[in-house]
N, C-alpha and C positions, 0 to 999 in steps of 0.2 A: 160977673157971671162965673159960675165955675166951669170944671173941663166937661167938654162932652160926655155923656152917657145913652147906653142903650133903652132903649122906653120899654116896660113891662108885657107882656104877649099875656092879656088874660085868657083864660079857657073858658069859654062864656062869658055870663055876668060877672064883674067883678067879685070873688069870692071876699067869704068873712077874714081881713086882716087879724083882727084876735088870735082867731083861730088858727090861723096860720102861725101866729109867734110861737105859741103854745105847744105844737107839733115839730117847729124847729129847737125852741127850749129843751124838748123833750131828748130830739135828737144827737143834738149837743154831749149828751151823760150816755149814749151807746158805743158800746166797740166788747173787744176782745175782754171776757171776764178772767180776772189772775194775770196771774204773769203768763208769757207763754215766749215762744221761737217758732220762728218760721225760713224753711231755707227753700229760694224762688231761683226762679232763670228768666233771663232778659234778654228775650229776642228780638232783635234791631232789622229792621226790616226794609232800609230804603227805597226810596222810587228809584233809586240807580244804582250798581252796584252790588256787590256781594251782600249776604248776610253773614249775621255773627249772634253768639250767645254767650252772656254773663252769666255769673251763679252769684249766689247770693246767700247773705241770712242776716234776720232779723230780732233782735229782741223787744220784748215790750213790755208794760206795766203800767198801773195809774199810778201818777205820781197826786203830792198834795193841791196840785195848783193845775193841774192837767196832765194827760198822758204822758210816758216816756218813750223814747224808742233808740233802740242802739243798730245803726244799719250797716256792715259792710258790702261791699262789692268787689269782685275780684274780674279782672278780665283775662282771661289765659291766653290772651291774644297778644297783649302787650306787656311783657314781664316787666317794665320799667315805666318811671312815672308812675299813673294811678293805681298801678296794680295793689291789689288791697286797700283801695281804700275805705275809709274808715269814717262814720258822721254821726253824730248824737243831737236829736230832734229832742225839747219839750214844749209840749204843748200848752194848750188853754188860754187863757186872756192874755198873755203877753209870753208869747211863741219865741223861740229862741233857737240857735241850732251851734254846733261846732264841726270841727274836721281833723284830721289827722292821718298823715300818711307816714303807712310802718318804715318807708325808704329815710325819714328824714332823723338826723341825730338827735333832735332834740323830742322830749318825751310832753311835751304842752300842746294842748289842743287849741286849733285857730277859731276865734266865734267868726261865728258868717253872717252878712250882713242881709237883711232881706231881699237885696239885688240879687246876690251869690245863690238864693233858694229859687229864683226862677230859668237859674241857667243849669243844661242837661245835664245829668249824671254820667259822666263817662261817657261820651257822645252816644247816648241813646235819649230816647225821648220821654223818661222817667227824670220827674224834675222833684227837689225835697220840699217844695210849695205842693207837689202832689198828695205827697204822703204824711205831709204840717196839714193840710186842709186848715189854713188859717181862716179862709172866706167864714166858715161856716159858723165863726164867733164874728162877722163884720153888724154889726148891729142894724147899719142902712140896707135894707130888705122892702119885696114884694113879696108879698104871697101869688102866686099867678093862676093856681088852681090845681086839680088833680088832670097829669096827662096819665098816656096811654105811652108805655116805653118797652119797646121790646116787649110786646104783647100783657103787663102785667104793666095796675095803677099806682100810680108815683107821685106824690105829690110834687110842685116844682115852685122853687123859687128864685130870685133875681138878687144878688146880692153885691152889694156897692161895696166898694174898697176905702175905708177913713182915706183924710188927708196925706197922714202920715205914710202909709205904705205906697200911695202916687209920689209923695218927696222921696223916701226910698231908693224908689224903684223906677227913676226920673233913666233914660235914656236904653233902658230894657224893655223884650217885650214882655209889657204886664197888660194883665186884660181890664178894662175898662170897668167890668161885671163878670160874675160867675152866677151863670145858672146851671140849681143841683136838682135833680130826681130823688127824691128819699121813696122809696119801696113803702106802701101801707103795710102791708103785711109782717114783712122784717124788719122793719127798722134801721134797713141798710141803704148806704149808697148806690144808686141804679148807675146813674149818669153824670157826669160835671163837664158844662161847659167853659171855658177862655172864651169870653166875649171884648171883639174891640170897639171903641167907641161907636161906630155905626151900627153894631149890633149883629157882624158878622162871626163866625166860629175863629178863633186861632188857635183851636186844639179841642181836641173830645175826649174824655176818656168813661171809659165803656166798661162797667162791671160785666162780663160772660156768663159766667158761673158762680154755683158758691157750692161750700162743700158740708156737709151735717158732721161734727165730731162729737160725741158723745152727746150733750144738750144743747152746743153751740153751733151754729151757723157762723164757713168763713169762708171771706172773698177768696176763689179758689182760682180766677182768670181775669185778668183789665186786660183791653185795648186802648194805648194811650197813641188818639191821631194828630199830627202835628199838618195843620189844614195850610201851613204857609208851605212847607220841605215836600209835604206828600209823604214823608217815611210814618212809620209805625213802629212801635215797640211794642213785643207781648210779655208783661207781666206773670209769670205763673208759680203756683206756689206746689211745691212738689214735695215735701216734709213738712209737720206740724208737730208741737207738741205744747199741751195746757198745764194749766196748775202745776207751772215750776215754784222753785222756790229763787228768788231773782234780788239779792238785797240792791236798795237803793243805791248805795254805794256805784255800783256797775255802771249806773248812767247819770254819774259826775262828770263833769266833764273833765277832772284829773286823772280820769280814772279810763279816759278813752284808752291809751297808750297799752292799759294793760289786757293779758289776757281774758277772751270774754267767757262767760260761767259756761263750768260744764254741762251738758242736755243728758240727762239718762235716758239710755240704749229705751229702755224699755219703756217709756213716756212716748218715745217719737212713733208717729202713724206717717206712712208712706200715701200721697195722694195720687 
């Protein structure tokens, strides 16, 4: 027998599976059109305790095999240790990520192991499993039907984890299943749940908002809830800028150490 998992919540009658792949397929090839940046803040919100806020910025791009993304984080709180740190995510069927911290001598970026992508980013509750969305290529899937999320229809599905990322990710918490909200209308992320074997939440996170930049729609606020801690992190993105010119180069991962591409002034919109 294999390991526990959470059992499907249909929305009525069992909807058309077909139909359901076809709408995930579909989703799969959406995101950020061109290359772009985006520079966010990371508000950490504990059940106890003071708050604090990270800044950020992001690069991105399709790469040939799936997206790229070049992420740093800085915390002004703590000048040492992770200050600046630095991680290179690519995406698509065989998900990959690295790290590097500008404190350390040597100029090689560390790969990280799929364990390492479910543990917090700088103790907040932005994890790079969040921002990989690996689930969303796991090919063991329900379709559960069309919910109601945050007042607008969403499609939702249930999606099982291969063998390989439970060996992985053997004594972390990893969730059993992730169930996603995909928006009808947009073609965006609504919702994502961390489900653990019994089929309870161990984390939510919550698109808010989004934002219209010229023809594009972009996630402009997440709530990412951590259902075991109680704390929160808000996600926000507060500069944007599209149709860079971004060569691949940038997110080799040789290439972490180095300085990342200039943004012109006059590309960036303030959100």
């Amino acid at each position: 027998m294999g390991a526990p998992r959470p059992e499907p919540k249909y929305l009525g009658s069992k909807p058309d599976q077909t139909e359901g792949a076809q709408v995930l397929a579909g989703f799969r090839n959406v995101g950020i059109h061109g290359p772009y940046w985006l520079k966010f803040e990371l508000r950490v919100m504990p059940r106890r305790g003071d708050e604090r806020v990270l800044t950020g910025e992001m690069f991105g791009r399709q790469g040939e095999a799936g997206p790229l993304t070049r992420l740093a984080v800085d915390d002004p709180a703590n000048p040492g240790g992770n200050h600046g740190q630095l991680y290179l995510l690519h995406g698509g069927a065989n998900p990959a990520a690295w790290t590097w911290n500008p404190g350390e001598h040597g100029v090689t970026a560390h790969p990280m192991a799929p364990a390492d992508w479910l543990r917090p980013v700088q103790g907040t509750d932005l994890t790079l499993f969040d921002l990989q969305m690996p689930f969303l290529r796991w090919t063991d899937f329900v379709y559960e039907g069309v919910a109601n999320v945050r007042g607008r229809p969403a499609h939702a599905f249930l999606l099982y984890p291969p063998e390989s990322f439970a060996a992985a990710t053997a004594g972390e918490t990893a969730p059993a299943a992730v169930r996603v909200y995909l928006d009808t209308q947009f073609s965006a992320l609504t919702q994502a749940e961390w489900l653990g074997a019994d089929g309870k939440p161990l984390k939510t996170v919550t698109v808010l908002d989004l934002k219209k930049i010229g023809e594009q729609w972009l996630v402009k606020s997440i709530d990412l809830r951590n259902h075991q801690t109680r704390a929160k992190t808000r996600f926000a993105v507060t500069a944007a800028a599209l149709d860079l010119e971004l060569p691949a180069e940038a997110f080799a991962p040789d290439s972490l150490s180095q300085p990342a591409p200039a943004v012109p002034g006059d590309k960036v919109e303030r959100l």
